[in-house]
C-alpha positions as CSV (number, residue, x, y, z in Angstrom):
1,X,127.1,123.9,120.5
2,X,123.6,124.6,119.5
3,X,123.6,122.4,116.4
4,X,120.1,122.3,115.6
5,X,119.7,126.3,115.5
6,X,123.2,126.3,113.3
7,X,121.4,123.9,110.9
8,X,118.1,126.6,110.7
9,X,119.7,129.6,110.9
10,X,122.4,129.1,108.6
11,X,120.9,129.5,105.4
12,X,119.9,133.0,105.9
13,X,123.6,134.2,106.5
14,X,123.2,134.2,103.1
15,X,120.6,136.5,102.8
16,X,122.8,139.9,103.3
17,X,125.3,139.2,100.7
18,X,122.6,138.8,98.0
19,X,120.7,142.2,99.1
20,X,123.9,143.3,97.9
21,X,122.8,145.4,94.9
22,X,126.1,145.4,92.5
23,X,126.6,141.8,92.9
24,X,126.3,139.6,89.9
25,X,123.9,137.7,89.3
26,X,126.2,134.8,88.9
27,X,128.0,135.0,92.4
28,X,124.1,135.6,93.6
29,X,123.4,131.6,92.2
30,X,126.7,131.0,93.5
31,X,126.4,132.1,97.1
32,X,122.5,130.5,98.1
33,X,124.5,127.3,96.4
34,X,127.3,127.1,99.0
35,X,125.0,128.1,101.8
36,X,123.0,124.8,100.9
37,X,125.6,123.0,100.5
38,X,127.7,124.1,103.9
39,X,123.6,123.4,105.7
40,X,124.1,120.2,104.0
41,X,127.0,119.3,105.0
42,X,126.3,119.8,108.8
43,X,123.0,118.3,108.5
44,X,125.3,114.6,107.7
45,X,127.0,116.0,110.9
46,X,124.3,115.3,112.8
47,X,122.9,112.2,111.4
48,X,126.4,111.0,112.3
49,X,126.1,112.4,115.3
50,X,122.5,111.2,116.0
51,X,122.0,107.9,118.3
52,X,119.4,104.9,117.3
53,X,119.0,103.6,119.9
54,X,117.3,106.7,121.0
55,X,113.5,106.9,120.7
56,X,113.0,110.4,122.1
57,X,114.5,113.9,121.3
58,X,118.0,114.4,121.2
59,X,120.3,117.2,120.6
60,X,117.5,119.0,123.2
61,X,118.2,122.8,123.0
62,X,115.4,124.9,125.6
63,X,115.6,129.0,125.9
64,X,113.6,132.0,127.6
65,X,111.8,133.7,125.5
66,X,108.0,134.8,126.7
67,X,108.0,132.8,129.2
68,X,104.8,134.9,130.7
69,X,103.2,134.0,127.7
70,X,104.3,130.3,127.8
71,X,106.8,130.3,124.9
72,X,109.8,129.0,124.6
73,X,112.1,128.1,121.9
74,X,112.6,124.5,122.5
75,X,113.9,122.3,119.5
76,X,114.8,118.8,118.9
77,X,115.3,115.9,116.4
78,X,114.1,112.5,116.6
79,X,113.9,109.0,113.9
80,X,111.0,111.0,111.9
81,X,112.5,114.9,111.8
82,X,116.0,113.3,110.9
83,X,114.9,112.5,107.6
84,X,112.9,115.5,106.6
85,X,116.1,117.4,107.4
86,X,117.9,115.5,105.8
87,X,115.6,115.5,102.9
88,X,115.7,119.0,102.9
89,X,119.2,120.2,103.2
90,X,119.6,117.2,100.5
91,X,117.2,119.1,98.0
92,X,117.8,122.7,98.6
93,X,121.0,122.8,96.7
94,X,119.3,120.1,94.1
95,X,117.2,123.2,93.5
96,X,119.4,125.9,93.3
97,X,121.0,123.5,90.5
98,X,118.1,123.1,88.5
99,X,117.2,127.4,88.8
100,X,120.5,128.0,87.7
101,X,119.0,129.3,84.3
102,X,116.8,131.7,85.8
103,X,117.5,135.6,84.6
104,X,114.7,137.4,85.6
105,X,115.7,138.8,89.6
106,X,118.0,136.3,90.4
107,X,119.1,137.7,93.4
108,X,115.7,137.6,95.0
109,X,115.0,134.0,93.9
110,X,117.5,133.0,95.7
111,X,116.7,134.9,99.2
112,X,113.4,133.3,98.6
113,X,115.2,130.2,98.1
114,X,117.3,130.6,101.7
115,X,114.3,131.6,103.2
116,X,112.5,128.6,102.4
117,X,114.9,126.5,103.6
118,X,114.9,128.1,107.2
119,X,111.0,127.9,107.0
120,X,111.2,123.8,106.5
121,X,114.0,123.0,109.0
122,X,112.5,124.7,111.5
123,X,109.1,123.8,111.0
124,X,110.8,120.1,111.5
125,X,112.8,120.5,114.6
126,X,110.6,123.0,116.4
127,X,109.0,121.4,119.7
128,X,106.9,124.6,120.6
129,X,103.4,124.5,119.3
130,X,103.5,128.3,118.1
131,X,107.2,128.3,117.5
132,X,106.0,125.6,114.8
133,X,103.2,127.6,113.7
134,X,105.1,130.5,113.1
135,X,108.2,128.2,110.9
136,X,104.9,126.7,108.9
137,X,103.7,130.0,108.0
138,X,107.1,131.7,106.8
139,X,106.8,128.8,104.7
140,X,104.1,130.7,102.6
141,X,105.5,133.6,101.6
142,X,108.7,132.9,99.5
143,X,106.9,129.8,98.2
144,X,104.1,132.4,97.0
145,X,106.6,134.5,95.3
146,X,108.3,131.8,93.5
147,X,104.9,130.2,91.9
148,X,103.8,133.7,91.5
149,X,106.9,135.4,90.1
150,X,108.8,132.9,88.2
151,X,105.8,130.7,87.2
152,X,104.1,130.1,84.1
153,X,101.0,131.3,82.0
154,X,98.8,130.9,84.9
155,X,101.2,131.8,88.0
156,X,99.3,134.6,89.5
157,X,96.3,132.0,90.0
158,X,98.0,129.0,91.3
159,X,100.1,131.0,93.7
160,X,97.0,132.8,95.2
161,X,94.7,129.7,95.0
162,X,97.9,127.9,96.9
163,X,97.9,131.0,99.4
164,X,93.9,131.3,100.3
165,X,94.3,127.2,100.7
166,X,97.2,127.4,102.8
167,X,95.5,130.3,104.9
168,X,92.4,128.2,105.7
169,X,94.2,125.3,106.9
170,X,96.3,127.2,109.3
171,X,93.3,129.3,110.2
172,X,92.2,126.0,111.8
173,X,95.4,125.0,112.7
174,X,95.6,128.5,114.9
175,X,92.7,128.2,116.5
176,X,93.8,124.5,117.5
177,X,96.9,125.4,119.2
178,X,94.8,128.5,120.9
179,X,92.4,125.8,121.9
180,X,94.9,123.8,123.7
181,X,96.9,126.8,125.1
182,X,93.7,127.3,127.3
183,X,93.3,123.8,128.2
184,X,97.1,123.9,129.1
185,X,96.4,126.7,131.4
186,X,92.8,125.3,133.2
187,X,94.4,121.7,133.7
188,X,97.8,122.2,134.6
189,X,97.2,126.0,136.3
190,X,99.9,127.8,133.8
191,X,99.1,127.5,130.2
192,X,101.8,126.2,127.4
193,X,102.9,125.7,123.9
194,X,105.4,123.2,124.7
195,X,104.7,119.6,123.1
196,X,106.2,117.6,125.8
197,X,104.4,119.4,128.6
198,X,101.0,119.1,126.5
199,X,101.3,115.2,125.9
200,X,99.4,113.1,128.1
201,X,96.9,116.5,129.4
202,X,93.6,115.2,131.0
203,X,91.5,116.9,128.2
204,X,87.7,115.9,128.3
205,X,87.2,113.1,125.2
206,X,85.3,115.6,123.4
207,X,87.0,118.9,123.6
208,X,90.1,116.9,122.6
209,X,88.8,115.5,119.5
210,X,87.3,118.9,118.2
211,X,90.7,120.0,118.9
212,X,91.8,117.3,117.1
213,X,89.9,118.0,114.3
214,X,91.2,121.4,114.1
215,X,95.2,120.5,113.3
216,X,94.1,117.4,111.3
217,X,92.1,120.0,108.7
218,X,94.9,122.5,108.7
219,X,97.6,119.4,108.0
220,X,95.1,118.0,105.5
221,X,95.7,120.8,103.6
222,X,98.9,120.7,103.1
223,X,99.1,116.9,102.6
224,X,97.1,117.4,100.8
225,X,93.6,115.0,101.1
226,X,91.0,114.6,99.4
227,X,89.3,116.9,99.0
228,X,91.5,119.7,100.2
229,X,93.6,119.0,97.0
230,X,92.7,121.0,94.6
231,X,95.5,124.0,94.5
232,X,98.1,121.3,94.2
233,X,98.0,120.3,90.6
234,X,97.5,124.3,89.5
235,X,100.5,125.0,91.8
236,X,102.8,121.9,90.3
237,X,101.9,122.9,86.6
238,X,102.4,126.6,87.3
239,X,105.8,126.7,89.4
240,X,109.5,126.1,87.6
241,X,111.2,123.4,88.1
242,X,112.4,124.1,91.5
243,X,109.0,125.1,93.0
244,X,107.6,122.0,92.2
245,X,111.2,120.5,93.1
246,X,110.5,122.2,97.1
247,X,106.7,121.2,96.7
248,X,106.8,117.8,96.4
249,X,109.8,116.9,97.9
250,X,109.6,119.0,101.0
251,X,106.5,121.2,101.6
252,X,103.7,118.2,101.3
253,X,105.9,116.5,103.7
254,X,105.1,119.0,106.8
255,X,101.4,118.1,106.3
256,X,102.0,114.2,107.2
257,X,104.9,115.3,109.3
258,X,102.3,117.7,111.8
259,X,100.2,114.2,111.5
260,X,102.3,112.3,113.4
261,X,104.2,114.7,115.5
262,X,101.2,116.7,116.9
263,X,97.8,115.2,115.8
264,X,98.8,111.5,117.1
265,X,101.3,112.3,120.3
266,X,98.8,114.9,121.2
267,X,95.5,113.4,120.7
268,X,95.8,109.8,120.8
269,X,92.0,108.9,122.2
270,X,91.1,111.5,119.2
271,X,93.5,109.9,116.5
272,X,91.9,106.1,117.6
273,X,88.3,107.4,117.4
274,X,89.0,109.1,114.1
275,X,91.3,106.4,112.5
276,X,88.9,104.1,109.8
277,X,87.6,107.7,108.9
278,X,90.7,109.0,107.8
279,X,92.2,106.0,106.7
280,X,89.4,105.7,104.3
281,X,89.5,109.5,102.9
282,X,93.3,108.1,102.5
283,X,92.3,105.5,100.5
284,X,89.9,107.4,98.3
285,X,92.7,109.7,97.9
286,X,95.1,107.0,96.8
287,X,92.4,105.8,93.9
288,X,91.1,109.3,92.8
289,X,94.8,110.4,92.5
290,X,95.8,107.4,90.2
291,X,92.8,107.6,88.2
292,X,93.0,111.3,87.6
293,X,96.8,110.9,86.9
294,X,96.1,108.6,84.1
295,X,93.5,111.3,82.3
296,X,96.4,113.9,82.0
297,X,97.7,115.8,79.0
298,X,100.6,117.6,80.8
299,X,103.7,115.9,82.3
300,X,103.6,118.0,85.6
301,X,99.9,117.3,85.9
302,X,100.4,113.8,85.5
303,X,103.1,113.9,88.9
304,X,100.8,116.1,90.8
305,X,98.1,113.6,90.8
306,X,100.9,111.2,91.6
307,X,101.7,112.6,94.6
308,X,98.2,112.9,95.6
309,X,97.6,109.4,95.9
310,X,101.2,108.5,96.8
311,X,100.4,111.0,100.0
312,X,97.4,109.2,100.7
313,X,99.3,105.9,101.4
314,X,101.5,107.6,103.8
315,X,98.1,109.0,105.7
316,X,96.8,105.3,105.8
317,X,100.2,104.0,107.6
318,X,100.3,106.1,109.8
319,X,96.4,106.5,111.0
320,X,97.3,102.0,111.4
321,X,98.4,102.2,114.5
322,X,101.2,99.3,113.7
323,X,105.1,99.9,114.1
324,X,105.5,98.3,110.5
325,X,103.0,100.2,109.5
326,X,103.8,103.6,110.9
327,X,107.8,103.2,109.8
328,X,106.5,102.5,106.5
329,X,104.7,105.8,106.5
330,X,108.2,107.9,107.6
331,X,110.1,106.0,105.1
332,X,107.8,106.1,102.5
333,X,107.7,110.2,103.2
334,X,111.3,110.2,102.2
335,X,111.0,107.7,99.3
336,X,107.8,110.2,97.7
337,X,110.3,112.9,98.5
338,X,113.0,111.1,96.4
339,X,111.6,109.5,93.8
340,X,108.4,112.4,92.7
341,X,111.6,115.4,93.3
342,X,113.5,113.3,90.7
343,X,110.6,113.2,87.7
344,X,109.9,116.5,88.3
345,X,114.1,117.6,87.7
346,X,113.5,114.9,84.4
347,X,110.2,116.8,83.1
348,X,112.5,120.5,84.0
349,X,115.1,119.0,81.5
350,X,113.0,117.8,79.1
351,X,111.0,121.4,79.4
352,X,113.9,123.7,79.1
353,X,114.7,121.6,75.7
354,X,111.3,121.7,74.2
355,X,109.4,124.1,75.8
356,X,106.4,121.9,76.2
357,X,105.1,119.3,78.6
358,X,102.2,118.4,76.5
359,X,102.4,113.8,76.5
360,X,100.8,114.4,72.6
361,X,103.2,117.2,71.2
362,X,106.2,115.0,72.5
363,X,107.6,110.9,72.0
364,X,110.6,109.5,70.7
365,X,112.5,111.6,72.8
366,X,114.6,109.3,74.0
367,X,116.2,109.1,70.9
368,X,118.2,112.3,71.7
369,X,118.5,112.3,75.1
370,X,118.6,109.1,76.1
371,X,120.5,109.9,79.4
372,X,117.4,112.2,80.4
373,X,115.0,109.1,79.9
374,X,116.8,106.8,81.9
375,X,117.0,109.2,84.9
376,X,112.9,109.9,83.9
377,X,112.6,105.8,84.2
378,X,114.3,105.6,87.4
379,X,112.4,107.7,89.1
380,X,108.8,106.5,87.4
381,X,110.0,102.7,88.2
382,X,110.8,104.0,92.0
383,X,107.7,105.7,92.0
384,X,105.5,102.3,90.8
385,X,107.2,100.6,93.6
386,X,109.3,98.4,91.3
387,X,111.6,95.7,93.9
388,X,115.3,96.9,94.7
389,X,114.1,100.7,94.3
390,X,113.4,103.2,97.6
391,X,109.4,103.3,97.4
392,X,108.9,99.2,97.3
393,X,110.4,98.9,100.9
394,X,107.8,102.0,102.1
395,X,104.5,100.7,100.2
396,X,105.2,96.9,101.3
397,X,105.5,97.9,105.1
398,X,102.7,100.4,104.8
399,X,100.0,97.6,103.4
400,X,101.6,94.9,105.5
401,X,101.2,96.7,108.6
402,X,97.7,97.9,107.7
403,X,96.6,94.8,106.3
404,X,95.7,93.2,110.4
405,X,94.0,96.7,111.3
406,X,91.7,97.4,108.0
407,X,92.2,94.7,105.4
408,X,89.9,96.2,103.1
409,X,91.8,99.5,102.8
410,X,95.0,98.0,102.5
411,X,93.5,95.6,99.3
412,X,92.1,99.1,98.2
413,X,95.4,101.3,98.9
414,X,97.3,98.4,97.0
415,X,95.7,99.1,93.6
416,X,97.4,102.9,93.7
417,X,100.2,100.1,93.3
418,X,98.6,99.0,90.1
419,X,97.7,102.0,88.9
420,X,100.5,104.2,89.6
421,X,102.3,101.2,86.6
422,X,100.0,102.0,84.2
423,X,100.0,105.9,84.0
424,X,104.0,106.2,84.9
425,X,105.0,103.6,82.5
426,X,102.3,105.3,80.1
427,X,103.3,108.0,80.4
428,X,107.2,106.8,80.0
429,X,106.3,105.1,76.4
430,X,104.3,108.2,74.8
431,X,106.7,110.8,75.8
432,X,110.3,108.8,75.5
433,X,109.7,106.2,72.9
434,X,108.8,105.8,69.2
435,X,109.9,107.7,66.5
436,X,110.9,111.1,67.4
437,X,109.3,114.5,65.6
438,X,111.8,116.0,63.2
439,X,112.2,119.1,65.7
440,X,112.9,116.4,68.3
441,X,115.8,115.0,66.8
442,X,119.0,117.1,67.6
443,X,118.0,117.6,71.5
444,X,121.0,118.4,74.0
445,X,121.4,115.4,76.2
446,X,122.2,115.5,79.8
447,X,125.0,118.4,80.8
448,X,127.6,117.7,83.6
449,X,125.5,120.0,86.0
450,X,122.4,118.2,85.7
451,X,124.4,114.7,85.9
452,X,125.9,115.9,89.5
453,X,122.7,117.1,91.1
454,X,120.7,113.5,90.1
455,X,123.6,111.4,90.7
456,X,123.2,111.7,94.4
457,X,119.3,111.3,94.4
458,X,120.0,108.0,92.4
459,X,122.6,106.7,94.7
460,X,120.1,107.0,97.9
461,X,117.3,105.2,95.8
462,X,119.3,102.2,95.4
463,X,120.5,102.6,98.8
464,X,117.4,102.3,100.2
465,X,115.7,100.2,97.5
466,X,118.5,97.6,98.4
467,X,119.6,98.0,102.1
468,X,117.1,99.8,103.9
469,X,118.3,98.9,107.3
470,X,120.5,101.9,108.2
471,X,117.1,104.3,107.8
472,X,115.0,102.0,109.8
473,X,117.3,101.7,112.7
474,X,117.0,105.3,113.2
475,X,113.2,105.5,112.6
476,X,111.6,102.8,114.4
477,X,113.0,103.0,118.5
478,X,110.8,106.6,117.5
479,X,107.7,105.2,115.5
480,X,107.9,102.3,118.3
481,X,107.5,104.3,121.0
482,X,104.9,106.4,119.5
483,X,102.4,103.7,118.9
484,X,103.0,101.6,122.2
485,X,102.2,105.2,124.0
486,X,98.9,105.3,121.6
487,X,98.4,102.1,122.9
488,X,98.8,103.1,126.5
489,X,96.9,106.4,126.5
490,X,93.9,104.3,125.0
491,X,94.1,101.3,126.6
492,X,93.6,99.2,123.4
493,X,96.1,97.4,121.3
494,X,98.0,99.2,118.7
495,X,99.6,95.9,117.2
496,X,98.0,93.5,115.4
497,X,94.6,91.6,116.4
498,X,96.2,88.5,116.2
499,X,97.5,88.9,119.3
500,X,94.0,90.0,121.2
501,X,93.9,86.5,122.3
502,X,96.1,87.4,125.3
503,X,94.0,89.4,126.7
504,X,95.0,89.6,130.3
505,X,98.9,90.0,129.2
506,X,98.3,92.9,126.7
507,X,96.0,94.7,129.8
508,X,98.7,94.7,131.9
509,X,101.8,96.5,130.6
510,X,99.0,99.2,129.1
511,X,98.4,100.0,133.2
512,X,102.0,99.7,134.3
513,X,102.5,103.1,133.2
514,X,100.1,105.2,134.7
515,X,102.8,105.2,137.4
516,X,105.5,106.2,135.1
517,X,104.0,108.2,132.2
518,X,104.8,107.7,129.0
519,X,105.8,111.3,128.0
520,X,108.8,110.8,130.5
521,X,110.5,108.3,127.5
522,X,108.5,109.4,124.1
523,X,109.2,112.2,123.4
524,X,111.9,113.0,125.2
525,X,115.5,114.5,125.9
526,X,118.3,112.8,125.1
527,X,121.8,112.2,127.4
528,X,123.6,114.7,125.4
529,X,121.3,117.7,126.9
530,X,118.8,117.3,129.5
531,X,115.8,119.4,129.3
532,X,115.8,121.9,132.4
């Protein structure tokens, strides 16, 4: 069985019933909810089903298409597209939850809502370069109509600033994959989209890092860097509660995500010659973000910074060259994911009670809705990177690994540590604590609804926070892999200089396989289904 198109395809079975035009809009919530949660459900299938000892694809599904025009649709899961499916199908019906108040053209919200789901999983699992581009794209659309539609004061602006931003990154991003299409075709005689075919080509150094330089500025976008940034916070403060939900959870996660699975595996001279540049726009990220995040007035702003600089950190792990390092980045992709998609669902609670995010109309809230502030703490002391919570396990490997590549930016990306305490916790103690405003004071606490959908989110925190292993096990044969064939396509060490000493042993193993490329074992099929 074709799991992996099951898992994208599903959620626009959907679709049809809610074009129905006489059906409520009650069912309509009701149907995009059981849709996410049947995705969901088959997505813990296949982690289940998914093998850790593994480092290449597995669950390898190839087709026909145009083959004349060198497509194919070829997916595949590894350690790092595991978890942003899983994070996905996780926070899809999270969403749905928190929209369930929405009364204006419910039934199109939620197509959007399917739609956007499809978008992500198969920009995630796609292993054909225009087959991805065209899953990354669809991405834009709904995501347009729900900042545009259902957002604030300001929608119309944020959702066209997000779309003219998104549409110069993959302008870039296009001509990239055109780029390498004709290399493809002058170095190998037939020309292709297909990642595994395209890893390893005999590029010359220069063509391959303008090419390079191409899909880095249409990922950096959508990261998004420093100082592509600027749609994000308007987008954030604009959106409901679920856009922002789908934003920060999921859609900066296929900027980093392109990163590692196409700029790095695909460019690996490139990704080396470029890696102290981008690790230090990462780092400037990380400190700008903070800073800015601790001038803000409104609570959404204040998270949209957040994630600016918490993105940054995940940039800087990756662009390391390490294993610690780069499975800190994947982890820490999930943790952000977690922990950010949490204060956001606490700041919808707290918005569809008061109306306001404004830090200085608020305080003492608490008072009332004291359940609301301790899911708002948890996620703002995961965020901080407080011990025994998700995002301490991520930052630690992140500036552990760096810290023997670029000690100076790992010092530097550790004071988003220090900063990220002062305007979360801030932030906690002016909105939540004090003496509430007399309007303040009879506030609705948490409902059942809102307990279910957070409950879960909670749970994996801890989980992680406290026994990380069972994540790592599945992401590091992958992010192993992946740097020791940097390492081998370069010729230089990817660990950490400590070991340089040993020179002649580190030369050897890095010319051993020029007989047996590297592609042949990263990425690659798995037993379950060979590639033809």
């Amino acid at each position: 069985m074709r799991l992996l198109s099951v898992l994208i395809f599903l959620p626009l079975l959907g679709i049809p019933l809610l074009m129905v035009p006489s059906l409520p809009d009650r069912w309509a919530r009701i149907c995009a909810l059981s849709v996410t949660l049947l995705t969901f459900a088959l997505s813990l299938f296949i982690w289940a089903k998914f093998k850790t000892d593994t480092p290449g694809f597995q669950m390898f599904e190839d087709a026909p298409w145009l083959d004349q025009l060198g497509l194919r649709y070829t997916l595949g899961i590894d350690g790092i597209s595991l978890f942003m499916v899983m994070l996905t199908t996780l926070f899809m019906p999270v969403a749905i939850l928190m929209s369930w108040s929405v009364k204006d053209r419910v039934r199109l919200y939620m197509m959007a809502s399917l739609a956007i789901e499809t978008a992500i999983l198969g920009t995630f699992l796609s292993l054909n370069l225009l087959m991805f581009f065209l899953f990354f794209e669809l991405l834009l659309f709904p995501m347009y109509l729900i900042v545009g539609v259902w957002g604030s004061k300001r929608r119309v602006y944020a959702a066209v600033k997000f779309f003219l931003f998104t549409m110069f990154g993959s302008a870039f991003l296009l001509v990239g994959i055109l780029l390498l299409f004709s290399q493809s075709a002058e170095l190998l005689g037939k020309g292709t989209f297909d990642l595994q075919e395209l890893m390893g080509l005999p590029m010359a150094t220069e063509t391959a890092r303008w090419i390079f330089l191409a899909f880095f500025i249409g990922f950096a976008v959508k990261v998004p860097l420093v100082p592509l940034h600027t749609w994000l916070p308007d987008a954030h403060t604009e959106a409901p509660t679920k856009g922002s939900i789908v934003l920060a959870a999921l859609l900066l996660k296929t900027g980093t995500y392109g990163l590692i699975r196409f700029n790095i595996t695909l460019f690996p001279e490139a990704s080396r010659h470029f890696a102290l540049a981008i690790g230090v726009i990462a780092v400037i990220g990380i400190i700008y973000g903070g800073i800015v995040a601790m001038m803000q007035t409104d609570l959404k702003r204040l998270i949209a910074y957040s994630s600016v600089s918490h993105m940054g950190l995940m940039v800087l792990g990756a662009f390391a060259f390490t294993s610690m390092a780069m499975s800190g980045a994947v982890l820490q992709m999930v943790n952000h994911g977690l922990s950010t998609g949490l204060l956001f669902i606490a700041v919808g609670m707290l918005y569809e009670r008061t109306h306001t995010r404004e830090i200085a109309e608020l305080g003492g809230i608490a008072k009332a809705t004291p359940w609301i502030a301790g899911v708002y703490l948890v996620a703002a002391l995961s965020s901080l990177g407080m011990p025994g919570l998700n995002n301490f396990i991520g930052e630690f490997m992140v500036i552990v690994g760096t810290f023997p590549v670029y000690p100076l930016l790992a010092i530097l990306a550790a004071t988003g540590v220090v900063l990220s305490a002062i305007y979360l916790l801030w932030s906690y103690q002016r909105t939540w604590q004090g003496e509430p405003k007399e309007r303040w004071k009879h506030l609705k606490d948490i409902k059942p609804r809102e307990a279910i959908l957070v409950a879960p989110i909670i749970a994996v925190m801890l989980l992680i926070g406290l026994y990380p292993r069972p994540f790592l096990d599945r992401i590091e044969p992958t992010t192993d892999a992946l740097v020791l064939y940097v390492q081998t396509e370069t010729g230089t060490p990817a660990q950490e200089p400590a070991q340089e000493p040993a020179q002649e042993p580190a030369q050897e193993p890095a010319q051993e396989p020029a007989q047996e490329p590297m592609p042949s074992s990263f990425p690659s099929s798995d037993e379950q289904g060979a590639a033809p």
